[in-house]
N, C-alpha and C positions, 0 to 999 in steps of 0.2 A: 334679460331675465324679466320675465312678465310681475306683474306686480302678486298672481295667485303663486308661483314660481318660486318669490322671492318670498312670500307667507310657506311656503312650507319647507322651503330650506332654513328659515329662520326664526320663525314666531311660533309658541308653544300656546297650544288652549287646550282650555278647563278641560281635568276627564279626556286626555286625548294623547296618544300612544304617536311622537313624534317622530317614528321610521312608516308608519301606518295611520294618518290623518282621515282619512275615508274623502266624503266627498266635501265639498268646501264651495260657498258663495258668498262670492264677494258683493257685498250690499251699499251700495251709492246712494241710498236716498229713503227717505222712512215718512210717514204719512199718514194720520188716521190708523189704519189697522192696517194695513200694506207696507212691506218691501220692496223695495226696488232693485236689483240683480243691476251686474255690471252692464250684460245683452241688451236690458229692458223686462226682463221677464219679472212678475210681479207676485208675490207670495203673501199669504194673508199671516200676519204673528198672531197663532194660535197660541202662542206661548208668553205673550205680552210681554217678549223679551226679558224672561225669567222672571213675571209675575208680577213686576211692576208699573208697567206704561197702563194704568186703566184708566183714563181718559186718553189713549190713543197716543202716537207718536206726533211730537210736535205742536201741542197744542197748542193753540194762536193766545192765550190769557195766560198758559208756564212759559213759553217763550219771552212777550211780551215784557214780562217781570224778572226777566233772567236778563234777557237787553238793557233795560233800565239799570236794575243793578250794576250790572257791567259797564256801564257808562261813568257810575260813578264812586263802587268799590270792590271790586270782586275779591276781594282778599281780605282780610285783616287777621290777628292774632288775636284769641280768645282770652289769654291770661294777661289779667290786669287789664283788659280793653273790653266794649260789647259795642253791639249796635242794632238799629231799628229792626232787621228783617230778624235776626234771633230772637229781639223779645217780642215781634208780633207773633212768629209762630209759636213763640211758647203760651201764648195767651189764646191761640188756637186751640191748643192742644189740652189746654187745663179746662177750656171750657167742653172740649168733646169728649174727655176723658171721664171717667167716674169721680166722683167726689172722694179726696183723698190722696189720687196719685196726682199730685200735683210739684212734685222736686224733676229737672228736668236736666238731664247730662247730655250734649251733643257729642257724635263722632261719626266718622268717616264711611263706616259699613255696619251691616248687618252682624259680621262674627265679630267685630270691636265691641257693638253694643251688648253682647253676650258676655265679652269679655268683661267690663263694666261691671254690669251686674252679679257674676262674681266675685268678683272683687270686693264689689261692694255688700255683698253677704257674709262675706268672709269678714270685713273690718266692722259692720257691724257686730256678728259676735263676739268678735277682739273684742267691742270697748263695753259691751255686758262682761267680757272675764270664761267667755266661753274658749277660750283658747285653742282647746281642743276640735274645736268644730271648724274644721277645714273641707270638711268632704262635701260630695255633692251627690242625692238621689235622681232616679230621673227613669223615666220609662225607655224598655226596647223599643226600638223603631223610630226612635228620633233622629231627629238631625239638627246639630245650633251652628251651622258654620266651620270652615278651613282654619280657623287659628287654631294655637296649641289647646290652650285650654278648654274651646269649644268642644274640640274634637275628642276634649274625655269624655263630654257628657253626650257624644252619639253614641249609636247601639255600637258594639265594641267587636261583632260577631257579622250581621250581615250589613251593617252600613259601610257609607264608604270610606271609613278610615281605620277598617279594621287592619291594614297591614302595620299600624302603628301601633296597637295597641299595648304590644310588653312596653313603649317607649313610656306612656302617658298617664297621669295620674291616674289610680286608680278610685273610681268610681262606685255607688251601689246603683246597680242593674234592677229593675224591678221588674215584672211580667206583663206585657202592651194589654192595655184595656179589655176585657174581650167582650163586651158588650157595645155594641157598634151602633152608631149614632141612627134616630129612626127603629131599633129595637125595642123591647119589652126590657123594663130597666128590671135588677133583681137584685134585692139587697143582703143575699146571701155572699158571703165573702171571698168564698171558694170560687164561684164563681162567677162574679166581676170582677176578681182579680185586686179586690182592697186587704186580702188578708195578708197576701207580702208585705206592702206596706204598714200594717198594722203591726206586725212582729219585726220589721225593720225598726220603725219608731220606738217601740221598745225596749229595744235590745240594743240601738248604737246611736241612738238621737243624739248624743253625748258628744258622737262624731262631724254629726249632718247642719251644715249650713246653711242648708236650701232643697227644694225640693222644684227641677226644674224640667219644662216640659213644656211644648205645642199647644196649646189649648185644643179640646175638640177637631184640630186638622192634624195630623204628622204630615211635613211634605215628602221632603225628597227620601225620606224615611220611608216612602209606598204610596202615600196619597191615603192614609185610613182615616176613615173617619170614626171618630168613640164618641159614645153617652155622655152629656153635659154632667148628670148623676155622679161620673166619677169625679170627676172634679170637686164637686161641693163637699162631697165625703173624705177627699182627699185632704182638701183645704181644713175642713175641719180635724182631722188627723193632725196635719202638721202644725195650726196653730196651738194645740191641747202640748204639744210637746218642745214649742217656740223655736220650729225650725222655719224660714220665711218660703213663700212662694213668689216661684218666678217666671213667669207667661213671657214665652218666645211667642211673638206676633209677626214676625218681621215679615211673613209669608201669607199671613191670614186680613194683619189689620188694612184696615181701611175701606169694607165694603166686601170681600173677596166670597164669604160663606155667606152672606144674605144678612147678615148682620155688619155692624157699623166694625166690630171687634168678636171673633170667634168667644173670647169670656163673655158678652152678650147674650150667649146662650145659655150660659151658665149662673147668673147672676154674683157670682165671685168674681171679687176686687183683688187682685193678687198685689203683694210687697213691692212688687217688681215688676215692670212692665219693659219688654222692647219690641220696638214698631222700626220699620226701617221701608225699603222695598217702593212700594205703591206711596210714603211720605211725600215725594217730589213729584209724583204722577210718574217714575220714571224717564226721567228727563235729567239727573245727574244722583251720583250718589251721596245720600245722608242718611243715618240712624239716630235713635236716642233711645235712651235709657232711662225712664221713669218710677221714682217713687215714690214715698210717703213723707211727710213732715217727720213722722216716728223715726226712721231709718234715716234720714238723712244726719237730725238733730243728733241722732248720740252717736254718728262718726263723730260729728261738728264736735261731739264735747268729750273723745274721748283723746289717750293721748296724744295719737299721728297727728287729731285734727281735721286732717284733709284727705280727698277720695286721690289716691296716687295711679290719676292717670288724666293723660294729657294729649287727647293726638294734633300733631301740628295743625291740622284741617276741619278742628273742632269748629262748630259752628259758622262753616265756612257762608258770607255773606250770599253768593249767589243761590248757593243750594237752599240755604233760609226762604230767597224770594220765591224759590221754583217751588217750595214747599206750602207756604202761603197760600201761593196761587193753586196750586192741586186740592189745598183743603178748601178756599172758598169755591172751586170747582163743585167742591161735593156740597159745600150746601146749599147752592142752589140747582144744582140738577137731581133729578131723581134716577140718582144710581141705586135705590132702593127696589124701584121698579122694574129699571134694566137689567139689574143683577136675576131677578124671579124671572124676568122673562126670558131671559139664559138656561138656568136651571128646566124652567118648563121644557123651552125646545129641545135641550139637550137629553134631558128625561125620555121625551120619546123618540126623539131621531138616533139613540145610543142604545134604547133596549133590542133592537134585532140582532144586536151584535152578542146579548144573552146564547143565544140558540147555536152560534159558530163554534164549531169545534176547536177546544183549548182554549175558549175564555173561561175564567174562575170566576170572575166576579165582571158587574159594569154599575156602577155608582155615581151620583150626582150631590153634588150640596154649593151652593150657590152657585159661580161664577167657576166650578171647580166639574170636570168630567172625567170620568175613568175607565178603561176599559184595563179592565187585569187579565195579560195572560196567566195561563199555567207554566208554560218556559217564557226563558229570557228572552226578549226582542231587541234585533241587531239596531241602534238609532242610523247607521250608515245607510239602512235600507230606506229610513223613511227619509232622509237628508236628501237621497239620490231621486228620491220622486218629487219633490219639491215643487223641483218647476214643472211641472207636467201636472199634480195636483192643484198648483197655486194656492199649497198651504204647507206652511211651516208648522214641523214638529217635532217634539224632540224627547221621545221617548225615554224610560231609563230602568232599567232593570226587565220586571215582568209587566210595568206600566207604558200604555198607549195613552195617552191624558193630553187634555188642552185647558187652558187659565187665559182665555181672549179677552181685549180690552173689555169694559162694559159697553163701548159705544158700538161696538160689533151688530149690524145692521141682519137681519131675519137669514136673509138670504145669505150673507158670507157665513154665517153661522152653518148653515146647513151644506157649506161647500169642506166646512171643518167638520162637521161629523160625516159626511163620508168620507172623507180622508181617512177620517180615526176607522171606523167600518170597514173600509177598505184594509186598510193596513192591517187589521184584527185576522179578516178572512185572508189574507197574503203570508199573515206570518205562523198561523195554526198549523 
């Protein structure tokens, strides 16, 4: 049994119907922006391996520091113990962060750190006496991750966990921004979409925890982009009613929209911060969960005490160094620049795709490109051109989109947007 043979009679992946796999490449070797196929055929990750490798695969300074470590701890337990590469990256992170969110929780993924942070909105109003306020708001067209409780606060209707939805907590649903990022802002209510929320508050604040959301990007929720605008209007909503805010980053932070952090755009500090993803440079997986002195201090002093949760792999030491290393990656290169000059090219080498029959929309904002169809696009069709394009993509729903390292050279770049162009005019 071949070793592709022996992956589909027995290994299950993401999103993948295991009587019907589609096409499959086995990847031996990863590098810069390139894949390596079993054959030798080489495929550019237009996809930065799900948004995170943006300094490239393998980079010689996250390597490096993931070696070292490894040399002389790659493990330890969090509780009751710490160590050097945990508390330098928190010291990274307090000084990159806005003034304020500086309380800093590790774990192991993206939807733990979601989890987290509910959690911890939750026992913070425990210990004001809110008892009541268990629930959680949050826009259509989200998306916070596969764990349970994540997946109450995706869209419940077209996301992807809506076959769960009679199982899962229920949630308040609000109406997706509808004033889109680069529009004419309008402070009529009706239509930007603040007046649900404003009759929400209202009316069940009494229940509402939090109020949780994507900053400025929704990903796997469509790729939309919304007005910074809402946000500050929101933010101010929800603190007049002392429900907290909670910015899912894990998809945006670190550079990916042209800003250091999607709230960057908005000049809102939210309660609550998770970053995960692009944290390690993608080079192993780590999350965290950032708050506020406020939120921290009155769990600290209410009865529990403590934030009740623990993943065995909290602040696992290698991931710490790999993380280090990615953040002092970013401050001395100028991924500020790289990022716009992504955006530029992308901007014009993706508007022909305008004119082809059955695009709805084609959109850029950083590091981030889209081509929306009007129907669903099959991702098996663009998996099977792969090696013959020599670019990885991995389409999902009505989106054709690519998220490439930032080191991504002019030229691979323009071998990705024909791929996406192509693919656009293939599947119309």
């Amino acid at each position: 049994m071949t070793p592709l043979d022996f992956d589909a009679r027995h290994l299950w992946h993401p999103y993948t119907n295991v009587l019907n796999p589609g096409p499959m490449h086995l990847i031996t070797g990863a590098d810069g922006v390139w894949l390596t196929c079993e054959d030798g055929t080489r495929m550019i990750d237009a996809m930065a391996s799900w948004w995170c490798t943006v300094h490239g695969h393998r980079h010689p300074a996250i390597i490096g520091a993931m070696r070292a470590q490894l040399d002389q701890m790659p493990h330890v337990m969090f509780g009751g113990l710490t160590h050097n590469p945990a508390i330098e990256l928190g010291r990274k992170l307090v000084e990159l962060l806005p003034d304020g969110l500086d309380r800093i929780f590790y774990s192991d993924s993206g939807s733990v750190a979601i989890e987290v942070a509910l959690k911890m909105a939750v026992q913070y109003q425990m210990a004001l006496g809110h008892t009541g306020r268990t629930q959680f708001a949050t826009i259509r067209g989200g998306y916070h991750g596969d764990t349970w409780k994540a997946m109450s606060v995706c869209d419940p209707v077209n996301g992807m966990h809506g076959l769960f939805r009679g199982a899962l907590s229920v949630q308040h649903f609000l109406p997706r921004p509808q004033v889109q990022f680069g529009q004419e802002w309008s402070d009529d209510t009706e239509l930007n979409g603040l007046g649900a929320l404003e009759e929400l508050l209202e009316s069940k604040s009494d229940q509402i925890a939090g109020l949780i959301l994507e900053p400025v990007v929704q990903g796997a929720g469509g790729m939309y982009f919304y007005h910074p605008t809402w946000l500050k209007r929101a933010h101010e909503m929800c603190k007049a009613h002392d429900v907290l805010v909670i910015f899912d980053e894990i998809a945006t932070g670190f550079g990916r929209t042209g800003e250091l952090f999607a709230m960057d755009h908005t000049g809102v500090v939210p309660d609550i911060l998770c970053v995960g993803k692009a944290l390690t440079g993608g080079h192993i997986t780590l999350a965290a969960t950032v708050t506020t002195e406020t939120v921290a201090r009155r769990i600290g002093e209410s009865e529990a005490s403590v934030l009740m949760h623990g993943p065995t792999y909290m602040a696992n030491p290698l991931a710490c160094a790999a993380a280090v290393a990615s953040l002092e990656q970013l401050s001395v290169r100028g991924w500020r620049a790289e990022v716009h000059a992504i955006a530029d090219q992308m901007a014009q080498e993706l508007a022909p795709a305008r004119d082809l029959p059955g695009v709805a929309d084609v959109r850029v904002l950083g590091a981030i490109g889209v081509i929306e169809m009007e129907e669903w696009v099959d991702p098996s069709v663009a998996h099977g051109l792969a090696p013959e394009t020599g670019v990885w993509l991995r389409p999902f729903a009505r989106n054709i989109y690519c998220m490439p390292p930032y080191i991504i050279s002019p030229d691979d770049l323009s071998r990705v947007t024909s791929a996406m162009v192509s693919l656009a005019r293939g599947s119309s």
